[in-house]
C-alpha positions as CSV (number, residue, x, y, z in Angstrom):
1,X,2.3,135.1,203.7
2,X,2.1,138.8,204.1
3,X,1.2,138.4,208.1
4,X,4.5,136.1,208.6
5,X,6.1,139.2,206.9
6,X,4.4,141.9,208.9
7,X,5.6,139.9,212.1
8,X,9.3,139.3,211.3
9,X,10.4,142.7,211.0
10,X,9.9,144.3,214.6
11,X,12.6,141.5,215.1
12,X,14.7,142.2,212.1
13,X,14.7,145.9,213.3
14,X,15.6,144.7,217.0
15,X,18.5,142.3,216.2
16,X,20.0,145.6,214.0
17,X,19.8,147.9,216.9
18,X,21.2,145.6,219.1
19,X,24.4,145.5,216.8
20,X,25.0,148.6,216.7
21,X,24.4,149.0,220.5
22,X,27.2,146.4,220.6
23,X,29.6,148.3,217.8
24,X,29.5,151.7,219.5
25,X,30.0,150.1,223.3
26,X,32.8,148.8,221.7
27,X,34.2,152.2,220.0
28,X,33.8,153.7,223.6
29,X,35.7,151.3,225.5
30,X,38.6,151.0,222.9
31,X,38.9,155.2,223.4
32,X,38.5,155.1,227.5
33,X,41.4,152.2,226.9
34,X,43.4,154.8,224.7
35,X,42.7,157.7,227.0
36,X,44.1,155.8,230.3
37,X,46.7,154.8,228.2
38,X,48.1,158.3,226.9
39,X,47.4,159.3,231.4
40,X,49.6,156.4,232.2
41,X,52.0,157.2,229.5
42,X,52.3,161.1,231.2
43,X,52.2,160.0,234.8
44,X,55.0,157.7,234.5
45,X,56.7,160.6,232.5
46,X,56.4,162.5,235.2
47,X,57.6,160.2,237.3
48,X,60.5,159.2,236.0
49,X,62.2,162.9,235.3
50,X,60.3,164.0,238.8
51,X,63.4,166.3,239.5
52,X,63.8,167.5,236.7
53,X,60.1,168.9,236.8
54,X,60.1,170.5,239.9
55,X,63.6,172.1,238.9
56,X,62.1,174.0,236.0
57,X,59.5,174.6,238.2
58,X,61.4,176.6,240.7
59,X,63.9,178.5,238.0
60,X,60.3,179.1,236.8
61,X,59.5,180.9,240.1
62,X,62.7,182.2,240.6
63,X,62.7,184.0,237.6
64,X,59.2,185.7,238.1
65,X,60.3,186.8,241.9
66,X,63.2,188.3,240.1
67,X,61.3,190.3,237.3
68,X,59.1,191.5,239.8
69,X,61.7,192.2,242.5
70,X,64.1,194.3,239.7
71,X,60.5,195.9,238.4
72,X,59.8,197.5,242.0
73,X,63.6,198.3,242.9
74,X,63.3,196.5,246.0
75,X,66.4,194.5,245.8
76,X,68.5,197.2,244.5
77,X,71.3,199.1,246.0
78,X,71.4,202.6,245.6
79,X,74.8,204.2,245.4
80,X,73.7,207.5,244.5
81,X,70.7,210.4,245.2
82,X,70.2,209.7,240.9
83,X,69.6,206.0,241.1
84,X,66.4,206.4,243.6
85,X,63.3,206.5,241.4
86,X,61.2,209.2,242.2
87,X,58.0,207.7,242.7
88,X,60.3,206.9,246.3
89,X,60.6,210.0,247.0
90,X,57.1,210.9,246.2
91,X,55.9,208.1,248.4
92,X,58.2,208.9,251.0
93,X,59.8,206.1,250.9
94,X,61.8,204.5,254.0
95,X,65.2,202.9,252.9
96,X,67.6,201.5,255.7
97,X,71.4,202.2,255.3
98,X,74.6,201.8,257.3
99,X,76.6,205.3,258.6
100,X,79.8,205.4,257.0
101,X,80.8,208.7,258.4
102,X,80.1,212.4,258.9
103,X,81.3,214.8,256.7
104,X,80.6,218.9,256.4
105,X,78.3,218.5,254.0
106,X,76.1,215.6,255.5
107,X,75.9,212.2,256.9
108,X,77.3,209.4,254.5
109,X,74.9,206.2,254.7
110,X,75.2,203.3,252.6
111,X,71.9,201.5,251.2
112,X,71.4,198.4,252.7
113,X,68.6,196.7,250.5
114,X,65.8,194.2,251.3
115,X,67.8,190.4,251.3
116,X,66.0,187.5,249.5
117,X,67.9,184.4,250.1
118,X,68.1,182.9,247.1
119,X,67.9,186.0,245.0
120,X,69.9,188.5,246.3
121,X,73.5,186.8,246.2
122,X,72.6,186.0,242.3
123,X,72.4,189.8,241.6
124,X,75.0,190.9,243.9
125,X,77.3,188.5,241.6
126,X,76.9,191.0,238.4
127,X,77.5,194.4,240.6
128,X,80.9,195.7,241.2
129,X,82.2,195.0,245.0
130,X,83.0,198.8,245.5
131,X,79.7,200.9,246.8
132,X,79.3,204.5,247.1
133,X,77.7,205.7,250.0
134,X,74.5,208.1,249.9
135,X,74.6,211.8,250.9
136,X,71.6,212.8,253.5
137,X,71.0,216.2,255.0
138,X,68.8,215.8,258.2
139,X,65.6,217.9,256.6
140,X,64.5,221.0,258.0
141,X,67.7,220.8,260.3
142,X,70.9,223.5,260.8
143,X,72.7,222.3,263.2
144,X,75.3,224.0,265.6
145,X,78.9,223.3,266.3
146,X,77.5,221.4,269.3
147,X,74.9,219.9,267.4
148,X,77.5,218.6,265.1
149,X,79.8,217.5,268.2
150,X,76.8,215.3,269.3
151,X,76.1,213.4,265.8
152,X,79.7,212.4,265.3
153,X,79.2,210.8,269.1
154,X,75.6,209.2,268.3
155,X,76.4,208.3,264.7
156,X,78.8,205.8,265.0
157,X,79.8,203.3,261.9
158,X,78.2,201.2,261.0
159,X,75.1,201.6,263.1
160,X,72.0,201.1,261.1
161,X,69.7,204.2,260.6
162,X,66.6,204.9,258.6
163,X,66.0,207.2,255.9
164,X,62.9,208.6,255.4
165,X,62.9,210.1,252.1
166,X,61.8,213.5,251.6
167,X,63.3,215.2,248.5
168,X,66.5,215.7,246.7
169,X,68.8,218.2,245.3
170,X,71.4,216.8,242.7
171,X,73.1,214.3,245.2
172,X,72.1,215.6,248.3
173,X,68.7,213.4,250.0
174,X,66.6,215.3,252.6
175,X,65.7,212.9,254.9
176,X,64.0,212.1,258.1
177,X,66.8,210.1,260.2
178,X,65.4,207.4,262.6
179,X,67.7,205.5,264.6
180,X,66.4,202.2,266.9
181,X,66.2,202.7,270.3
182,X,66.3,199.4,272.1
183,X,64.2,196.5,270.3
184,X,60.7,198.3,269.9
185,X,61.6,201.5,269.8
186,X,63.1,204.7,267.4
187,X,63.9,208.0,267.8
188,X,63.9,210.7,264.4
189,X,67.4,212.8,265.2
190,X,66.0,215.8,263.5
191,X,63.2,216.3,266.2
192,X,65.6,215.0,269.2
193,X,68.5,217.4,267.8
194,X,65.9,220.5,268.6
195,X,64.6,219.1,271.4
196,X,68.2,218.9,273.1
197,X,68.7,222.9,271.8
198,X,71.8,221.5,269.6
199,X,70.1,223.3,266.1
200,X,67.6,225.1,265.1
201,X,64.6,224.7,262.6
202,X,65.4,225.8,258.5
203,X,63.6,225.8,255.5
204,X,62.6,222.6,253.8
205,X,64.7,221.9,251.0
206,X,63.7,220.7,247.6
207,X,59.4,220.8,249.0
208,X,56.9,223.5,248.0
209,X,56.6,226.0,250.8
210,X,52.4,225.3,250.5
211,X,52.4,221.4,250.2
212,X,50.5,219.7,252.9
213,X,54.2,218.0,253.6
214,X,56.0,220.9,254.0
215,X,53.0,222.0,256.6
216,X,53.3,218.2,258.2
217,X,57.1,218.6,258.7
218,X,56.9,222.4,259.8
219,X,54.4,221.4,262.8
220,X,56.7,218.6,263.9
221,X,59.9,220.1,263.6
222,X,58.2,223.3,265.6
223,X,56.7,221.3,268.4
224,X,60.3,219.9,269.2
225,X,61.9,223.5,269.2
226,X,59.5,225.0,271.5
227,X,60.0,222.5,274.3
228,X,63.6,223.1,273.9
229,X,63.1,226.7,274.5
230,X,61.0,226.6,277.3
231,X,63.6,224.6,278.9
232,X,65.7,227.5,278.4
233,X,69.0,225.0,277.5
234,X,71.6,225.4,274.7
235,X,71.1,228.3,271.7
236,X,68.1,229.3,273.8
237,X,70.0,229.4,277.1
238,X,68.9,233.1,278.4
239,X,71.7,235.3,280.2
240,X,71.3,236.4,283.6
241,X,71.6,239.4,285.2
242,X,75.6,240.0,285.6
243,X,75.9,238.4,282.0
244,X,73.3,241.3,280.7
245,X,75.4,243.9,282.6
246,X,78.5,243.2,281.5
247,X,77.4,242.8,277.4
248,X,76.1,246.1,277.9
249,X,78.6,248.2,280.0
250,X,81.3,246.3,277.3
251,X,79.0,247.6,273.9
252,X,78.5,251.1,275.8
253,X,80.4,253.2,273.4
254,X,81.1,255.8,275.9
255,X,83.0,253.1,278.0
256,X,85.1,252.2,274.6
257,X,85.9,255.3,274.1
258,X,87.5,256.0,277.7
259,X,89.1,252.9,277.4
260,X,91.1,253.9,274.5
261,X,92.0,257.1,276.0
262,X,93.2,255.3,278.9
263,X,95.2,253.0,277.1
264,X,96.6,255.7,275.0
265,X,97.7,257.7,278.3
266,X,99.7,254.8,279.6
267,X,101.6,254.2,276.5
268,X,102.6,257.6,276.5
């Protein structure tokens, strides 16, 4: 009796484990069942409102590029020197405007901003139709009467220019002015305007005499006004010899003086 009883239970112990083998194969594929069911249940979700999940999608995007657009200014029209941040100006900034006209105290530009075709006509929608145009000084620039004859010929509206930002006083914008010359090229009007003898170089407004910008600036602008005066042309034009002789016999004060005796004579 006890050896039948030693023998039997090796295959009691084996018919147990083989139940429970069963049970939890069992447990396992009723949850892999329930898990492909819950995935089917989603994908046909998705399928059926397809449109309407790539829609929020895209306002989704749409939105961000906005955020991020408004955070950097890119988009934004500037209608005054006081809308520009000034980390623009301290980067130097290039911003590309239209010439409305010029005017004694500058050259009016309005901002053109970067387009976004989806994006930009949704904010243009909440901004008032009327613009103001920006107020730019050519930097480092006076000009002469000639000089000023010339950029109302050149300037024309609404030719596109670009500004290259350098500082600004209330509502004035030193700039570097760059206009395209054919399809590859540009030219900056400050340096061409010495060049051609039609101004002559001033102080930097609104920059630090010692900055390495105002030096930068200073070298260019100084390169293009000595090749216009060793071409000898417009405010550096030198007189010849009658010219000379005739300012001087006409400042002699001798000379003045017997001319007003003269004419003194024959009145009497």
């Amino acid at each position: 009796m006890r050896r039948e009883n030693v023998n039997n239970m090796p295959e009691t112990s084996r018919e147990t484990e083989t139940v429970e083998r069963g049970r939890d194969r069992q447990q396992r594929d009723q949850e892999h069942q329930t898990s492909r069911n819950v995935v089917s249940v989603i994908s046909q979700l998705a399928d059926d409102n397809l449109t309407l999940v790539r829609n929020i999608s895209t306002g989704l995007a749409v939105a961000g590029v906005i955020v991020i657009a408004r955070s950097i200014r890119v988009i934004t029209k500037f209608q005054a020197a006081s809308e520009i941040p000034v980390r623009f100006i301290e980067g130097n900034v290039s911003l590309r405007g239209k010439v409305r006209s010029i005017t004694e105290r500058g050259i009016e530009v309005e901002h053109v901003p970067i387009y976004l075709p989806i994006i930009s006509p949704l904010l243009l929608k909440h901004r008032d139709a009327s613009t103001s145009p920006l107020l730019v000084h050519l930097a480092g620039v006076e000009l002469t009467p000639e000089g000023k004859t010339w950029l109302q010929k050149n300037l024309v509206p609404p030719q596109t220019v670009w500004l290259k930002l350098i500082s600004q006083e209330d509502d004035m914008l030193h700039c570097l002015v760059s206009q395209s010359r054919g399809s590859m090229w540009s030219y900056c009007m400050n340096e061409e305007l010495l060049r051609l003898s039609l101004a002559r170089r001033a102080p930097i407004a609104g920059l630090p005499p010692g900055s390495p910008l105002y030096w930068r600036l200073h070298r260019r602008l100084h390169r293009a006004e000595v090749k216009a005066e060793k071409k000898g042309q417009g405010l550096w034009k030198k007189e010849g010899l009658w010219e000379r002789a005739a300012k001087a016999l006409k400042d002699n004060p001798l000379l003045r003086l017997m001319g007003r005796i003269f004419r003194r004579t024959r009145t009497e």
